[in-house]
C-alpha positions as a printed Julia matrix, in Angstrom:
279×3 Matrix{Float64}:
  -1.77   22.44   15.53
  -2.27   21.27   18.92
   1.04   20.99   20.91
   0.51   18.37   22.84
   0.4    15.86   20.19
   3.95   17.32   18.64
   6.83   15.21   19.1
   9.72   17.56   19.14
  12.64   16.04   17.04
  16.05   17.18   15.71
  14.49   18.81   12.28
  13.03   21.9    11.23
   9.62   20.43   11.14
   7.67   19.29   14.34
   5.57   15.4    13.47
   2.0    15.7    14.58
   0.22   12.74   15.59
  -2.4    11.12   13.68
  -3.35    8.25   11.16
  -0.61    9.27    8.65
   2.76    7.51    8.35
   5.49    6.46    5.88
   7.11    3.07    3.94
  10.55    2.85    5.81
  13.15    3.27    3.83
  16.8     2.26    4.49
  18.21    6.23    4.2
  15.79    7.43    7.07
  16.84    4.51    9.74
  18.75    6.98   11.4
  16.04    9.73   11.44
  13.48    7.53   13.14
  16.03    6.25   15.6
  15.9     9.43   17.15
  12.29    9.94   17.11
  10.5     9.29   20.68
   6.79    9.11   19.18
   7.28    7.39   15.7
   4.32    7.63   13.52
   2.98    4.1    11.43
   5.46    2.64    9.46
   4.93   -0.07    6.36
   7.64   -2.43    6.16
   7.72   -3.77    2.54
   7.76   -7.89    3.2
  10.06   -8.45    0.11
  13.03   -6.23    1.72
  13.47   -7.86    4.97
  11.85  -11.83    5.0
  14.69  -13.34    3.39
  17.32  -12.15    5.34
  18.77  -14.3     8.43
  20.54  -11.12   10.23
  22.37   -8.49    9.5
  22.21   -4.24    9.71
  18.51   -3.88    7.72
  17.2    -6.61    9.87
  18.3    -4.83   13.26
  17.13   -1.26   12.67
  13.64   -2.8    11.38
  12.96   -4.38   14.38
  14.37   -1.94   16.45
  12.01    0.47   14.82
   9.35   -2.13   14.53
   9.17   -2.8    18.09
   8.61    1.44   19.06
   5.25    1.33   16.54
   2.38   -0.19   15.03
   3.41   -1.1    11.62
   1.86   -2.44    8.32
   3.48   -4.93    6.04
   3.46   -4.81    2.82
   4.86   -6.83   -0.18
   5.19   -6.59   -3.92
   6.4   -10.65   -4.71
   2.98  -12.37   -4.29
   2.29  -12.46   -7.57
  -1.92  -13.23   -6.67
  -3.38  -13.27  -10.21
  -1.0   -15.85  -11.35
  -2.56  -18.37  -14.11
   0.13  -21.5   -12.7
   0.6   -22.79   -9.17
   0.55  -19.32   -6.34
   4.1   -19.76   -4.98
   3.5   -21.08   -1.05
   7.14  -21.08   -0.32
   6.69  -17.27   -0.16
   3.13  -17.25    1.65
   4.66  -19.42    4.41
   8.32  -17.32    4.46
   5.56  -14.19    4.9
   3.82  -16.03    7.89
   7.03  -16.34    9.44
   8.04  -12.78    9.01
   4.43  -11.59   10.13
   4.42  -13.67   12.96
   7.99  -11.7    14.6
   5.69   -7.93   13.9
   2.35   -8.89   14.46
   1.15   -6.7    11.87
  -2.0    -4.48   11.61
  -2.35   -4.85    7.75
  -0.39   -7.51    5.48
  -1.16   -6.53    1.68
   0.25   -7.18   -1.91
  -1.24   -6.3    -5.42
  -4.16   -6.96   -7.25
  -2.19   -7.72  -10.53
  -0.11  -10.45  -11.75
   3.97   -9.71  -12.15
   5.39  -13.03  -13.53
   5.29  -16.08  -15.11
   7.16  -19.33  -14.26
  10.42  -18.59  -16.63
   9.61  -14.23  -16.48
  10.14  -11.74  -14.09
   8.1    -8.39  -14.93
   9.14   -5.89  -12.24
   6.09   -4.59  -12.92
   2.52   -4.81  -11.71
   0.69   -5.66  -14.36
  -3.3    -5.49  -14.67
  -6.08   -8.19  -14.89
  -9.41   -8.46  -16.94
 -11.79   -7.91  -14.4
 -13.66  -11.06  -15.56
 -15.54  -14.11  -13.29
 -13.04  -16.18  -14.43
 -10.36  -13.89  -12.85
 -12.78  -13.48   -9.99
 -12.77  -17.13   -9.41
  -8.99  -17.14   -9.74
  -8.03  -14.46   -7.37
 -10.84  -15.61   -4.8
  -9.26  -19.09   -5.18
  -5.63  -17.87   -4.45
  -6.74  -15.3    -1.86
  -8.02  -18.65    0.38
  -4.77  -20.12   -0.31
  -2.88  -17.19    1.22
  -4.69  -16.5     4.41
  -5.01  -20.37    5.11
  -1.28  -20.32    5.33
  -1.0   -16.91    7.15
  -3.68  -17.38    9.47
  -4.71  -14.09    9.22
  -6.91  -11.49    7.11
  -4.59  -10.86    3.95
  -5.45   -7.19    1.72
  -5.24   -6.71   -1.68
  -4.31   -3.14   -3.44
  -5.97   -1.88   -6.24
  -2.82   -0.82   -9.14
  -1.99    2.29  -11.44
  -3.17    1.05  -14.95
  -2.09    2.61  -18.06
  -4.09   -0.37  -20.4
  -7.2    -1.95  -19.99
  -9.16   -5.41  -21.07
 -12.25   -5.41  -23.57
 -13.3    -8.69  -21.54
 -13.94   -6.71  -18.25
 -17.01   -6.81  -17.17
 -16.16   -5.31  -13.54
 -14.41   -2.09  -12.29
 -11.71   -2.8   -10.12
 -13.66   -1.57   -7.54
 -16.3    -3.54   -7.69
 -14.2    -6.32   -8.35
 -12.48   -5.86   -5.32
 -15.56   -5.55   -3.7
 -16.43   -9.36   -4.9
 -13.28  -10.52   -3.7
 -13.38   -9.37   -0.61
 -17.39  -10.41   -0.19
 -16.33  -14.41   -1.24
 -13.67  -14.36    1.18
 -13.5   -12.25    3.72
 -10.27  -10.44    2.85
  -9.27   -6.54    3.22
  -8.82   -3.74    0.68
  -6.02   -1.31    1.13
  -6.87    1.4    -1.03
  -4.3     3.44   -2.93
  -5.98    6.99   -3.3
  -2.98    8.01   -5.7
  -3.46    4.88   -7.93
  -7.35    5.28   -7.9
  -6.42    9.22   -9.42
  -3.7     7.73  -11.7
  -5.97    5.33  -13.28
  -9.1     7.68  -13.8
  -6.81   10.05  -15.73
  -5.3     7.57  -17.7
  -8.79    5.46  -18.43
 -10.81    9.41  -18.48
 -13.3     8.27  -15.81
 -14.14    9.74  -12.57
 -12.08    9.29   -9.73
 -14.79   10.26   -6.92
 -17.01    7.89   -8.62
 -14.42    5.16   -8.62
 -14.03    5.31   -4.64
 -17.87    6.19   -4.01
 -18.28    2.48   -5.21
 -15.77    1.25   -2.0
 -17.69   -0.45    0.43
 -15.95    0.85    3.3
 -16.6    -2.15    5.56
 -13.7    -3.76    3.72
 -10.89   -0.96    3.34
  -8.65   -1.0     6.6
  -5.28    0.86    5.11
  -4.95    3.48    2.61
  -1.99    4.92    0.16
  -1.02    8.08   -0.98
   1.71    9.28   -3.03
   3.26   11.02   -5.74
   3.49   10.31   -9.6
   5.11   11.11  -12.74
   3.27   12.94  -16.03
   4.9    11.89  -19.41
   2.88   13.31  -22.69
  -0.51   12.51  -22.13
  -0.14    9.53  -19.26
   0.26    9.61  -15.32
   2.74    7.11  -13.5
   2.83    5.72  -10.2
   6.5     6.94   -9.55
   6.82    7.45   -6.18
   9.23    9.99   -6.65
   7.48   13.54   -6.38
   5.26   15.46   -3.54
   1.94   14.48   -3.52
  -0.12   16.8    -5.56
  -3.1    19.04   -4.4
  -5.8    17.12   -6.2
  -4.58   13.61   -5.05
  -4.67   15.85   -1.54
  -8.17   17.02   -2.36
  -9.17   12.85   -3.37
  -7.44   11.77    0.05
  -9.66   14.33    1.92
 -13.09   13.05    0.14
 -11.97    9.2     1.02
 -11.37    9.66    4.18
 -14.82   11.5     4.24
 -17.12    8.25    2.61
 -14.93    5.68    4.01
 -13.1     6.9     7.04
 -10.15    7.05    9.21
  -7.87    3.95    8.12
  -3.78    3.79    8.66
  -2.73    5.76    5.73
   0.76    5.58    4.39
   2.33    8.1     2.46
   4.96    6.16   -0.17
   8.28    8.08   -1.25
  10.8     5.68   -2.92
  13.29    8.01   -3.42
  16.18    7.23   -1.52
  17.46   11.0    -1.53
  14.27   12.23   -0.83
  14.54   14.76    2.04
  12.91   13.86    4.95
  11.62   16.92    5.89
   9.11   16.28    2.87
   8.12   13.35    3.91
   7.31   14.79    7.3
   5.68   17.63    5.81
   3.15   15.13    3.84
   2.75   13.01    7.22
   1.59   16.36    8.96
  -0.35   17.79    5.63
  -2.05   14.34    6.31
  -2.93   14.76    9.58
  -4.19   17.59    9.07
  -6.86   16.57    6.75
């Protein structure tokens, strides 16, 4: 570890420098406070663009204003069959326009319906109808923002006969007809191979790296035969070992590691940041 890229900091584990960060999380505010050199942080859109003031607000822009950050949002809702919802593109704009973000990104999935929430991400049939849909909405969105808008590739647990894409190289499409990014969840990529029994090197060797500008990594759950995108565990060596290849086809790309766990520890969290940059 080189020293002079450790920020010393009231914990047991030094933070070296590097393209690794974390999602900020309301039970670490205090942590980073006290960090001089803070590493990238993704704020998640949906936590913080409604509010008009108030304790969450301060301590993300306090934070926000010490680091490059990444935004990040889970209400877009992009492969919806009725109307996109441009209240929320233009509340984002506003919010993106206080951080001056170097990523803004939701999901490549659809979560509700006019009348139904899902609280889910839910997957599309990678179809030219869908293509046309999602290419459609994706204009929408970054006419409003003004800005290049990412989309995230999702854990999957069922598929659609009709596809006639893989999510990769539907993504790819997308990103060809207009001009937006990919942020590439490594963990979701290994999820979905196990679940689906395909090849997760294969999956990302089909990235065209000239569109990725973020990655994800995190931690999931096993339940019988199935992986889930939990959140909620260390990341595990071969989603380590799949980082390591990505970031040796695609490259070097602001990488967030994701821990929703409110009580997780942050020295594990650190720990992942460094194991990171250390790739």
């Amino acid at each position: 570890m080189d020293s002079s890229k450790v920020t010393t900091i009231n914990s047991p584990l030094p933070l070296k420098s590097g393209i690794f960060g974390a999602g900020l999380r309301a039970a670490h505010y205090s942590f980073w406070h006290k960090i001089p050199d803070l590493p990238y942080l993704e704020i998640m859109a949906d936590n913080y663009m409604f509010l008009k003031g108030g304790p969450a607000l301060y301590h993300m822009h306090s934070l926000a204003e010490r680091t490059q950050v990444v935004i990040h949002g889970v209400g877009l809702n992009i492969a919806t069959a009725y109307s996109l919802n441009e209240e929320y593109c233009y509340a984002l704009r506003e919010f993106c326009n206080t951080l001056n973000p170097l990523v803004i990104s939701d999901h490549l999935c659809f979560t509700a319906s006019p009348t139904h929430n899902s609280f889910d991400l839910l997957p599309i049939p990678y179809t030219k109808e869908t293509m046309s849909l999602i290419c459609d909405h994706v204009n929408i969105v970054q006419d409003i923002l003004k800005r290049q808008f990412s989309l995230e590739n999702i854990s999957s647990y069922v598929s659609y006969k009709e596809s006639t894409y893989s999510e990769i190289e539907f993504l790819n499409e997308v990103c060809q007809k207009t001009g937006c990014g990919v942020l590439l969840d490594v963990n979701n990529i290994y999820v979905s191979a196990k679940n689906h029994s395909y090849d997760p090197y294969a999956e990302i060797k089909k990235v065209n790296p000239i569109y990725v500008n973020q990655y994800h990594i995190a931690g999931h759950s096993v339940l019988n035969d199935h992986l889930f995108d939990t959140h909620d565990h260390l990341i595990c060596q071969e989603v380590w070992n799949l980082m390591k290849w990505a970031l040796k086809h695609i490259g070097k790309r602001p990488a967030i590691i994701e821990r929703d766990d409110d009580s997780a520890p942050i020295d594990e969290i650190i720990n992942e940041i460094n194991m990171g940059n250390n790739l």
